[in-house]
C-alpha positions in Angstrom: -2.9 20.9 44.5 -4.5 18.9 41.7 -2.8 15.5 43.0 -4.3 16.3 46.3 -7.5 16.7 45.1 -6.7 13.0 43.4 -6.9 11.2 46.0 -9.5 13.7 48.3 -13.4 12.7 48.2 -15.5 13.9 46.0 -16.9 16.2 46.2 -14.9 19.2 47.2 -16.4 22.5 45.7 -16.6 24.1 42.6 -13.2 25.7 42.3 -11.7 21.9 42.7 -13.2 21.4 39.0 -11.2 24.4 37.8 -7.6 23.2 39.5 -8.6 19.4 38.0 -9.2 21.2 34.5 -6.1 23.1 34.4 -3.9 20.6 35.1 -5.6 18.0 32.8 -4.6 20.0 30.0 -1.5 21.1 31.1 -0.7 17.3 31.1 -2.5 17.0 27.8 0.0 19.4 26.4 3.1 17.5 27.8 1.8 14.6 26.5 0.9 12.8 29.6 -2.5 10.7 28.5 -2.7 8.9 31.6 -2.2 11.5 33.5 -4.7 13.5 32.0 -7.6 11.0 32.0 -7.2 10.7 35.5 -7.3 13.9 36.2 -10.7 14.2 34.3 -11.8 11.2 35.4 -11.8 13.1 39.3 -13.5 16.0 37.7 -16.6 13.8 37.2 -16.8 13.9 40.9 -17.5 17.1 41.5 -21.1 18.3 40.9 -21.0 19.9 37.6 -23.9 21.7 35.5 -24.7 19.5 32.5 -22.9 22.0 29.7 -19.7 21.9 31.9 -19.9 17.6 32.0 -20.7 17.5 28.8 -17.0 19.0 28.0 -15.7 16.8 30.3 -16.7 13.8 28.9 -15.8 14.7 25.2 -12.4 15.3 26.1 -12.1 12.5 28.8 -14.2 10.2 26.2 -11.9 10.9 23.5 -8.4 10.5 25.6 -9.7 7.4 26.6 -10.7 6.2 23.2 -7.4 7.2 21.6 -5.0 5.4 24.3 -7.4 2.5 25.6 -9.7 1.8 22.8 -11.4 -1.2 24.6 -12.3 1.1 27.6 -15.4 3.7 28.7 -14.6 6.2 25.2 -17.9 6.0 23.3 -20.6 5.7 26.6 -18.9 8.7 27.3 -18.8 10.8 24.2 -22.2 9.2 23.6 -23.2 10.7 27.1 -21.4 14.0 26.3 -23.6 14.1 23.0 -26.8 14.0 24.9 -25.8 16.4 27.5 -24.5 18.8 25.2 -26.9 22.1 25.0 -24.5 24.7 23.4 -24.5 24.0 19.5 -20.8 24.2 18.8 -20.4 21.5 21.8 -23.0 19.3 20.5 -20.8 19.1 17.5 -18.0 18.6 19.1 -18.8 15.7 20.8 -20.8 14.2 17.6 -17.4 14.6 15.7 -15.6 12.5 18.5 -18.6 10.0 18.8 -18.8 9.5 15.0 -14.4 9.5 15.1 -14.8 6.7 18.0 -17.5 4.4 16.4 -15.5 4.9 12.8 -12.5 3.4 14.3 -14.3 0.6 15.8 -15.6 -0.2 12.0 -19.0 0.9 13.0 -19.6 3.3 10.2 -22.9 3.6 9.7 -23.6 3.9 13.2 -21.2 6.8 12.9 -22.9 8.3 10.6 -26.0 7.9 11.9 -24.9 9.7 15.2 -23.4 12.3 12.8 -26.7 12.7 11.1 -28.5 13.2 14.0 -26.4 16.0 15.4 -26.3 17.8 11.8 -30.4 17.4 12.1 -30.5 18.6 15.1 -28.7 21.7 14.4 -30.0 22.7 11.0 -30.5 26.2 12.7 -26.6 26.5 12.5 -25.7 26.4 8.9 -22.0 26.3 9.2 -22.1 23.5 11.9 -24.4 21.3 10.0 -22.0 21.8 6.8 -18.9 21.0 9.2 -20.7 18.0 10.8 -21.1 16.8 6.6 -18.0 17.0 5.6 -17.1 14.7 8.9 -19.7 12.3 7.3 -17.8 12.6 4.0 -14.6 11.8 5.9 -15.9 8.6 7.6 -17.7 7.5 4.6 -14.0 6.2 3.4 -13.9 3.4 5.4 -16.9 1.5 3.7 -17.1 1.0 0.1 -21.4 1.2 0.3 -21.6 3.6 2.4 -19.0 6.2 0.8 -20.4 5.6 -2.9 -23.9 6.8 -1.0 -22.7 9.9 1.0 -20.6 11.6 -1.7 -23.7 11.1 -4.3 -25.9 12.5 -2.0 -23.6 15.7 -1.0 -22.7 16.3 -4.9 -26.9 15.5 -5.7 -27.0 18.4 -3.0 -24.4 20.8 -4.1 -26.1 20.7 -7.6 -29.3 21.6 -6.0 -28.6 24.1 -3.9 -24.6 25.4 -4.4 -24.7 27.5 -1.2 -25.2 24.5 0.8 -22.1 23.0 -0.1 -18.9 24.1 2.3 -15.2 24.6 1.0 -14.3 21.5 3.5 -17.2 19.6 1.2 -16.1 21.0 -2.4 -12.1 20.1 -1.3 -14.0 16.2 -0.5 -15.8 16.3 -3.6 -12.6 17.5 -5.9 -10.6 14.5 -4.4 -13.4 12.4 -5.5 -13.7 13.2 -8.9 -9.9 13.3 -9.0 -9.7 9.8 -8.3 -13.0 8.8 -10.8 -10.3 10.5 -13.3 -12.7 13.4 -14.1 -10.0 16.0 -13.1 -6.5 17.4 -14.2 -4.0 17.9 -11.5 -3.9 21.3 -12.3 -7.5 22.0 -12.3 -7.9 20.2 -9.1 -5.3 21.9 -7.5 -6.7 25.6 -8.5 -9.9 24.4 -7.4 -8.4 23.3 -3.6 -6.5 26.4 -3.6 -9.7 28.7 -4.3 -11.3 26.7 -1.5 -8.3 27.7 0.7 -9.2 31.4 0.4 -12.9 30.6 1.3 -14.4 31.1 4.8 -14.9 27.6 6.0 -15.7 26.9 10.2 -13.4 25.7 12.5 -14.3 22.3 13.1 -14.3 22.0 9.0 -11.3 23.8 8.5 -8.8 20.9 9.3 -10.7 18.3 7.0 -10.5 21.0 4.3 -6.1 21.3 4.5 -6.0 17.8 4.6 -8.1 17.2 1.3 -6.2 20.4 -0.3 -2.8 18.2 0.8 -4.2 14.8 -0.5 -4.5 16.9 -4.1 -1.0 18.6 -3.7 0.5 15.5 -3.0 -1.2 13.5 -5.8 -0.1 16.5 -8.1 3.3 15.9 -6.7 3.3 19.6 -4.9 5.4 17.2 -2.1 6.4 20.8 -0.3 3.4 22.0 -0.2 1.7 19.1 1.0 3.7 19.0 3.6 3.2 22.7 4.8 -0.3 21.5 4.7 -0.1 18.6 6.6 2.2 20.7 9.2 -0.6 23.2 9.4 -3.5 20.9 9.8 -1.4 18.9 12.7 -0.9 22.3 14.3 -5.1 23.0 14.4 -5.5 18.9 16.1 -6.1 18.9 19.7 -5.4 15.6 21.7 -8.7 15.9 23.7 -11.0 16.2 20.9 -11.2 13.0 18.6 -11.4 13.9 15.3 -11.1 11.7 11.9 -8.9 13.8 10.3 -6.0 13.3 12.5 -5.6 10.2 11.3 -5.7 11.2 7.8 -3.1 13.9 8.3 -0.8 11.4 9.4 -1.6 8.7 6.3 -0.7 11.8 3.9 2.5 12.2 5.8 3.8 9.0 5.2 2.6 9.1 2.1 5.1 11.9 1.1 8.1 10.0 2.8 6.7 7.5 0.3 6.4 9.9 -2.8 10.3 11.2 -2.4 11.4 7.8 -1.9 12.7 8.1 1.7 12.3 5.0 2.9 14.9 5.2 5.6 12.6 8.3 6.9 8.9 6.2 6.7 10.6 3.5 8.9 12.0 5.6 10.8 8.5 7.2 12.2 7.3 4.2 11.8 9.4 3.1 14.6 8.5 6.1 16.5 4.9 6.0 16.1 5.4 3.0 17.3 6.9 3.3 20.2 4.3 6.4 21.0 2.1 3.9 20.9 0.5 4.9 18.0 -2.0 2.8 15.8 -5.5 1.4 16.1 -5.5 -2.0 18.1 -6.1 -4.8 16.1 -5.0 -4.2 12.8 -1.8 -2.5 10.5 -2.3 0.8 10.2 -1.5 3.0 7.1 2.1 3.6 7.8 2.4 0.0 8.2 1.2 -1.1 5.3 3.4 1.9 3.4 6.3 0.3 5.4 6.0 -2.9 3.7 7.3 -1.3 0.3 9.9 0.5 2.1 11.8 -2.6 4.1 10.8 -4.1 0.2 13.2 -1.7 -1.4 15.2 -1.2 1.1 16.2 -4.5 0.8 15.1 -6.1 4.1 12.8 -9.0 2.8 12.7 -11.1 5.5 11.2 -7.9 7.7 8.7 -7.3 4.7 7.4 -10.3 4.5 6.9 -11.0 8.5 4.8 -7.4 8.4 2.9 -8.4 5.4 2.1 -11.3 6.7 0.5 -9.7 10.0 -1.2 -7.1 7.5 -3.6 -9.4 5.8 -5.9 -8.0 3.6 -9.1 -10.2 5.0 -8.4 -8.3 8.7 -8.4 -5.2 6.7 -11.6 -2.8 6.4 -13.4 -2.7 3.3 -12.4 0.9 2.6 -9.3 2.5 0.4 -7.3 0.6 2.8 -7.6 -2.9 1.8 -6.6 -2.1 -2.0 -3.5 -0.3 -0.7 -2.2 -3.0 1.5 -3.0 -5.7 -2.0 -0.7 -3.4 -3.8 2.2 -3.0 -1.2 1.9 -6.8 -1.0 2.2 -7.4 -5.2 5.1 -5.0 -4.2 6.0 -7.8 -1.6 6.0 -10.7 -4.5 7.5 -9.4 -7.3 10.3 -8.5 -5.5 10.6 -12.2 -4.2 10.2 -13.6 -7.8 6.9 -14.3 -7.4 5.2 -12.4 -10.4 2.1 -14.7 -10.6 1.0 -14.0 -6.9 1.8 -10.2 -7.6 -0.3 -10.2 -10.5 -3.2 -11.5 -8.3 -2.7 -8.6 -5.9 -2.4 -6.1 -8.1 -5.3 -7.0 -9.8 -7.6 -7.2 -6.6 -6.0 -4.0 -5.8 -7.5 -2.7 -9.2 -11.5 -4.6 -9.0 -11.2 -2.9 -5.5 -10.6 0.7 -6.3 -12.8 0.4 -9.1 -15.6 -0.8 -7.2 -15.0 2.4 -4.9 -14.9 4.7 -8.4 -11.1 4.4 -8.4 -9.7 4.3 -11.5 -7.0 6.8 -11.3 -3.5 5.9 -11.1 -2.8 8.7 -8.7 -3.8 6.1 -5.6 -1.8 3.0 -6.9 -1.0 2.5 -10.2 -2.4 -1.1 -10.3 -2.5 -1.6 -13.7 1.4 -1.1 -14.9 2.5 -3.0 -11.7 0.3 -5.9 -12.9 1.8 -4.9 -16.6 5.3 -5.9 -15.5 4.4 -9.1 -13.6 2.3 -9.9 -17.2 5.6 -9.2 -19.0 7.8 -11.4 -16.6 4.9 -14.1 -17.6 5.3 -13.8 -21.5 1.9 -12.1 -21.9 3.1 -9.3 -23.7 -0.5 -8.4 -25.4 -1.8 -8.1 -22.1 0.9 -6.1 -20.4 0.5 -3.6 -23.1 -3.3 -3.1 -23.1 -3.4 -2.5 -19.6 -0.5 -0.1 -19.4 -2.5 1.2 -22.2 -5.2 1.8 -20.2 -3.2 3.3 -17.5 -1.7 5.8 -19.7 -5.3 7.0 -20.7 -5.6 8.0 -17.5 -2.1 9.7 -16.5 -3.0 11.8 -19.5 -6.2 13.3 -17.8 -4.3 13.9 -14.6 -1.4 15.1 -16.6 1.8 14.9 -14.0 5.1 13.4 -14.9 5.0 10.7 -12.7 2.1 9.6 -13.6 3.0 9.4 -17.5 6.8 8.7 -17.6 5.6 5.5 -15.5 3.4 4.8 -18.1 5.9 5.3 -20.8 8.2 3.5 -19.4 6.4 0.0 -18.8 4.9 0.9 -22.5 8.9 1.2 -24.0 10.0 -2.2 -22.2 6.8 -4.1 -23.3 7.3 -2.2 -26.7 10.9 -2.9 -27.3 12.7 -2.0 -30.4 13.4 1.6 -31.7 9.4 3.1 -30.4 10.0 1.1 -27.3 13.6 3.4 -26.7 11.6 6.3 -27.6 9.2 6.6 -25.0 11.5 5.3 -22.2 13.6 8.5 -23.2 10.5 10.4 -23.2 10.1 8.8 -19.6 13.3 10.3 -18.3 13.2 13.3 -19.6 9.6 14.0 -18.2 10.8 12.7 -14.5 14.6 14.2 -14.3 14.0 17.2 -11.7 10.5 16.0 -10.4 10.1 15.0 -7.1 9.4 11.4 -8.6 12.9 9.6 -7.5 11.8 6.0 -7.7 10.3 6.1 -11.0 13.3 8.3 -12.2 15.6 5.7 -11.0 13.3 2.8 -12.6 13.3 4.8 -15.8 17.0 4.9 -16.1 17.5 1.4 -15.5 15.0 0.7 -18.5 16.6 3.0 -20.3 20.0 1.7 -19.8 18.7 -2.3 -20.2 17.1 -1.5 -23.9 20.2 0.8 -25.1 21.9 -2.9 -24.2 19.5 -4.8 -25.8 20.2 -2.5 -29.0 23.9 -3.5 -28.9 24.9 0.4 -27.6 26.6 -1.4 -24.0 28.7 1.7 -23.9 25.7 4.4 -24.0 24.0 2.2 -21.8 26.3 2.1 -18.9 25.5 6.5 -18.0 22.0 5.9 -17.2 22.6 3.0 -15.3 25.1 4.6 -13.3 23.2 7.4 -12.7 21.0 4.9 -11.7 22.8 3.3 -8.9 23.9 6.2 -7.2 20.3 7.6 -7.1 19.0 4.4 -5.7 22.3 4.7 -3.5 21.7 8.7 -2.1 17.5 7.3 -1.3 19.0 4.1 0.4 17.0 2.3 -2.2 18.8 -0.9 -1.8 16.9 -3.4 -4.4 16.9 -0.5 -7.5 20.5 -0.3 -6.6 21.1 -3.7 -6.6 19.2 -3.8 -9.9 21.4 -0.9 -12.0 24.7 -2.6 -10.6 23.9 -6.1 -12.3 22.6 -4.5 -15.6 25.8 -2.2 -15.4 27.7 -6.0 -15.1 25.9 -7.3 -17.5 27.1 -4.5 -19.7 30.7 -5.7 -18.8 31.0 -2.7 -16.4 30.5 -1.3 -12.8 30.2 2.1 -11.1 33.2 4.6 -11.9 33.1 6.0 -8.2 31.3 5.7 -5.2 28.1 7.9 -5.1 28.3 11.4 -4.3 28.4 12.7 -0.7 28.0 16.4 1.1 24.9 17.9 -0.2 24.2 16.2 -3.3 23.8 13.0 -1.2 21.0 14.0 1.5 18.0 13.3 0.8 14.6 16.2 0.9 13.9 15.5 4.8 17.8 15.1 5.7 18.3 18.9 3.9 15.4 20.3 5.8 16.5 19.2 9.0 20.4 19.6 8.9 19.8 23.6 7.5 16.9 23.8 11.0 19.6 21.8 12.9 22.6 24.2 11.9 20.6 27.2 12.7 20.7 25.8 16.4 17.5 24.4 16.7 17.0 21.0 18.7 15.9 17.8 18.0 12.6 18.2 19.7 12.3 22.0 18.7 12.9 20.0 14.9 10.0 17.7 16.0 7.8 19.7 16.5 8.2 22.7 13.9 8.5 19.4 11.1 5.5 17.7 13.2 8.3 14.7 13.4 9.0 12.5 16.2 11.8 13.1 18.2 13.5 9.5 16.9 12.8 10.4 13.1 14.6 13.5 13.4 17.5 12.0 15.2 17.8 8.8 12.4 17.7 11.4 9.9 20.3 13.4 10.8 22.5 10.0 11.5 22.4 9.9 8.0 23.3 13.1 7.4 26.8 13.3 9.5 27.7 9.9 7.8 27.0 11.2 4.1 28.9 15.3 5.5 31.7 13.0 6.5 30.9 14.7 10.4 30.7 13.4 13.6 29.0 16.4 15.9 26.1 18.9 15.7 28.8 21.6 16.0 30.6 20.7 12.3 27.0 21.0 10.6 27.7 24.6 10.3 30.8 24.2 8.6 30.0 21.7 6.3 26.7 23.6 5.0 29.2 26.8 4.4 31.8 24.4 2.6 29.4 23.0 0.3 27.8 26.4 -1.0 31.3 27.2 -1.5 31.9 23.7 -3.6 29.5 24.6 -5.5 29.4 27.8 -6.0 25.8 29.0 -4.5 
């Protein structure tokens, strides 16, 4: 009926709206966009009361926006605004108006759009506070602007505490966790607390995705990912909204955080080919996915993408420092340690000019303290790692400080220098923290060489290689084996396979794949797409030594019996 009424003149009664309706969000739901916005786009033709067009054209405006960015998105949502008479739908389509102009880089006009609505409906407490924490969210993308909203919401919050929502605090907590105010464990109780707290809907997704940002700082990687999964599960397609977005980022950012760079690329590719991304310029994952071909050893690939993520197209928001420190990334694996430097220490006058000076975003300042020390500037490398640890030590994780340590112990050297890359490992073994793990061992390894102990050297670099090996991290592999040959040895055996060698996301998905679930039932349960799940469990039957779904059983019941679970 509803592609009858597609190509029928408009317009045809009232009930033809309803068949148009339904089947625009069935086709939402299947995840047929084009199908979709025609389907609303016919419903315009039937004579609708205003409320009723007002919905029409927030969920048309913001399909349109979403898969066509050049096209009719923000007249309509701008129209739907206007229109809009019921107060929850007014904020609605603010949310998707200030979402549409915020992705355009118009940012203040967002927030002047979002300020309007939240004026407008100062009757509705929780609404206004929802439509705040939106402004707080958009605020990120410009340096100016963001400095000005979070001052006046904490300015507020002092004033009058009752104002200030959970989705609002969970902002302001990142905030100060990044001015390096907070602990990680402080700041995650806080988030937590604010969890509990009655917070409305249109808030409640901006308030899981700052409690995940925290967890995943803190290196809670699991349950920032439940969070993440959770907050995916509240989005709706048809309603823009800027924390989709940011759900997404912190996604990638935990592939990033485990050191699963074969699983970053891998829905990278897929987001990709979902067409995925805002026109014009990298997104986040992209810019994540320049360290990962990096140390995954495809340089060639890194550099092509770095070079169509330059930092001038960039926004001036926390973007631009990230993609500076993914590019420093870029050079000093290329041997280029003085152009590193300079991009690690734009990275670092960016993020503090936002009130970044937390490692927990990039840890500008030891990355620029081992391009110093490949330079000769020793006193240098050593103040600002110096600097860094003051820092790690407020937010208190083991990432965080055995990084620290360990730049400190190679710039250090000696006996004290061995000291505190020991203290490095032993504060990252059993964290979620593979890559610096892996790094720490290797320094470990070079300075038992450098102190004439070759033969204690070569565990720790072994251990090194077939860490960097089970990640796929090619470079840190290829970096243990020539310190292992410069110790006059090489690895024993090949690294270990079954279990041991599957990475976080391979585990997770072979146990939900052995208990019969499909690839797309995978997806969608791990909010993956369909291609990540399938590269991942690739990988898996290679490393099982299996060729079909049907042995995945078996080998998961042979390896509890291996070892002895």
């Amino acid at each position: 009926m509803a592609g009858q009424l597609l190509s029928a003149p408009a317009p045809v009664g009232a009930w033809a709206a309803d068949v148009l309706l339904d089947a625009a969000a069935r086709a939402v739901g299947k995840g047929s966009t084009a199908d979709a916005v025609a389907l609303l786009r016919r419903t315009l033709g039937e004579a609708l009361p205003p409320a009723r067009q007002a919905t029409v054209l927030t969920q048309l405006g913001s399909l349109e926006f979403a898969a066509f960015p050049a096209a009719a998105g923000i007249p309509r949502l701008t129209e739907a605004t206007r229109l809009s008479d019921a107060p929850r739908d007014r904020a609605r389509s603010a949310i998707a108006l200030g979402t549409a102009l915020a992705g355009r880089g118009e940012v203040r006009a967002a927030l002047t759009a979002l300020a309007s609505a939240e004026e407008s409906l100062a009757a509705e407490p929780g609404l206004a506070a929802a439509l705040r924490s939106v402004s707080m969210l958009v605020s990120d993308r410009d340096q100016d602007l963001r400095r000005e909203v979070y001052g006046r919401f904490r300015a507020e919050a002092r004033r009058a505490p009752e104002s200030a929502d959970p989705a609002g605090r969970a902002l302001a907590t990142q905030y100060e966790s990044t001015a390096g105010l907070l602990s990680a464990r402080t700041a995650l109780a806080r988030v937590r607390d604010l969890l509990r707290e009655p917070v409305d809907p249109l808030a409640q997704s901006i308030l899981i995705a700052a409690a995940a940002v925290v967890a995943l700082w803190a290196d809670e990687l699991d349950e920032a990912e439940r969070l993440v999964r959770r907050g995916l599960a509240e989005q709706r397609a048809s309603l823009l909204h800027p924390v989709h977005s940011t759900l997404l980022n912190i996604q990638a950012e935990i592939f990033a955080a485990r050191g699963d760079y074969p699983g970053l690329l891998a829905e990278l590719d897929s987001r990709r080919a979902a067409g995925a991304g805002t026109a014009g310029r990298p997104g986040h994952t992209e810019v994540l996915a320049i360290v990962a071909l990096t140390e995954t050893g495809c340089l060639e690939e890194a550099v092509a993408l770095a070079d169509r993520c330059d930092p001038r197209d960039a926004p001036d928001s926390w973007e631009r420092p990230v993609l500076h420190f993914a590019r420093g990334r870029l050079r000093a694996a290329c041997d280029d340690p003085v152009g590193a430097l300079e991009d690690f220490l734009e990275c670092g006058r960016r993020q503090s000019a936002r009130d970044v000076v937390s490692p927990i975003v990039t840890p500008w300042r030891t990355a620029a303290a081992e391009c110093l020390l490949t330079l000769g500037r020793t006193g240098d490398a050593v103040a600002l790692a110096q600097e860094e640890r003051g820092f790690a030590e407020v937010w208190n994780t083991p990432r965080r400080l055995g990084r620290c340590l360990r730049v400190l112990g190679t710039a250090t050297g000696g006996r004290y220098g061995l000291e505190l890359t020991d203290r490095a490992v032993r504060l990252l073994r059993d964290t979620p923290a593979e890559t610096d793990m892996i790094q720490a061992l290797i320094a470990q390894g070079r300075q038992l060489a450098a102190a004439r102990e070759r033969t204690l050297a070569r565990d720790p670099l072994r251990e090194a290689a077939d860490r960097a090996e089970r990640i796929g991290a090619v470079r840190l592999r290829a970096v243990a084996e020539n310190a292992l040959r410069e110790c006059g040895a090489r690895r024993r055996t090949t690294p270990p396979g079954g279990q041991a060698a599957l990475t976080d996301s391979e585990r997770r998905i072979v146990e939900l794949a052995a208990g019969g679930r499909t690839n797309a039932e995978i997806g969608e349960l791990l909010h993956l797409a369909r291609r990540t799940v399938e590269t991942h469990l690739t990988n898996a039957y290679r490393k099982l030594g299996i060729r079909r779904r049907t042995e995945l059983s078996g080998a998961l019941d042979q390896l509890l019996v291996d070892t002895g679970r």
